[in-house]
C-alpha positions in Angstrom: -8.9 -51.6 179.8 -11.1 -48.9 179.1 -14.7 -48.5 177.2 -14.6 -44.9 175.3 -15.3 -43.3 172.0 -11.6 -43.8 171.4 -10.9 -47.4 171.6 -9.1 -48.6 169.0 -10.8 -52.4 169.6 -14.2 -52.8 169.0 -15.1 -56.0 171.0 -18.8 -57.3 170.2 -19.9 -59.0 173.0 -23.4 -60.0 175.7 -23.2 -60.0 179.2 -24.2 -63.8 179.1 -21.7 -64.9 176.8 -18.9 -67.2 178.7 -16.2 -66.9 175.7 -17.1 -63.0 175.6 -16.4 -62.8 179.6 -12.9 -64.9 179.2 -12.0 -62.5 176.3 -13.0 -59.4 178.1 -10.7 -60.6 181.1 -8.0 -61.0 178.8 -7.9 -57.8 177.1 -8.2 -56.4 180.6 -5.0 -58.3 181.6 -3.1 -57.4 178.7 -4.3 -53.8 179.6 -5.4 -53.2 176.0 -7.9 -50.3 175.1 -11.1 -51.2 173.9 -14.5 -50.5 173.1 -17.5 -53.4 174.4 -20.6 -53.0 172.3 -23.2 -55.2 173.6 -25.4 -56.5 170.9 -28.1 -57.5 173.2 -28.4 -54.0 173.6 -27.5 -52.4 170.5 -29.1 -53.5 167.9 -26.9 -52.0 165.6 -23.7 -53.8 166.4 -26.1 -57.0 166.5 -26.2 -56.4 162.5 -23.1 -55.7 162.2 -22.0 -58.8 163.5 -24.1 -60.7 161.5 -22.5 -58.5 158.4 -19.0 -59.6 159.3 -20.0 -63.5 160.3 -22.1 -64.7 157.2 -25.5 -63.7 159.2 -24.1 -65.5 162.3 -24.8 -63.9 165.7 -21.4 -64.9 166.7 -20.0 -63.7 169.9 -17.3 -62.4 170.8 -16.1 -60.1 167.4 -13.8 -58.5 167.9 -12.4 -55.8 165.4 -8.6 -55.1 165.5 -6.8 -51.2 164.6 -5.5 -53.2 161.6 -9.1 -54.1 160.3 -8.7 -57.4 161.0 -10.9 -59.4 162.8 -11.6 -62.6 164.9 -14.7 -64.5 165.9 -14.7 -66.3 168.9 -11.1 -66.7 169.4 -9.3 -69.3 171.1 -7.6 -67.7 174.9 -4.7 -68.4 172.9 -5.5 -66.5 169.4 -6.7 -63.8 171.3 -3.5 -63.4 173.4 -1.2 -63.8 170.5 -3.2 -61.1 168.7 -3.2 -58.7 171.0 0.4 -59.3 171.3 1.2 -58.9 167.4 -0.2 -55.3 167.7 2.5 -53.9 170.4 
């Protein structure tokens, strides 16, 4: 895990957010680097969000090296994401 200029996964997320704290955990277990852009803060990230999800303030996004992209994943869809990219 790591939160840096140089992530290669940009993970939208809150602090609140119970699907953004399950996916956070699992990036963390799979040891992946990423970015966390809080859009509570941000406000930013909170636009782009709503860019990327048809105006929806949909948490977590998280943006993949490939340019793709998933929107509040399944534990499961995240995991075999993350997975594809190694």
């Amino acid at each position: 895990m790591a939160q840096g200029n140089n992530a290669k996964i940009l993970f939208y997320a809150t602090n609140w957010c119970p699907d953004c704290l399950r996916a956070k955990r699992i990036m963390e277990r799979e040891e992946v680097d990423f970015q966390e852009i809080n859009v509570d803060i941000d406000k930013e990230a909170e636009a782009k969000v709503k860019q990327l999800n048809n105006g929806n303030r949909s948490v977590p996004t998280i943006i993949f090296p490939d340019g793709t992209q998933l929107t509040e994943p399944s534990g499961s869809e995240l995991r075999e994401k993350l997975r594809s990219l190694t």
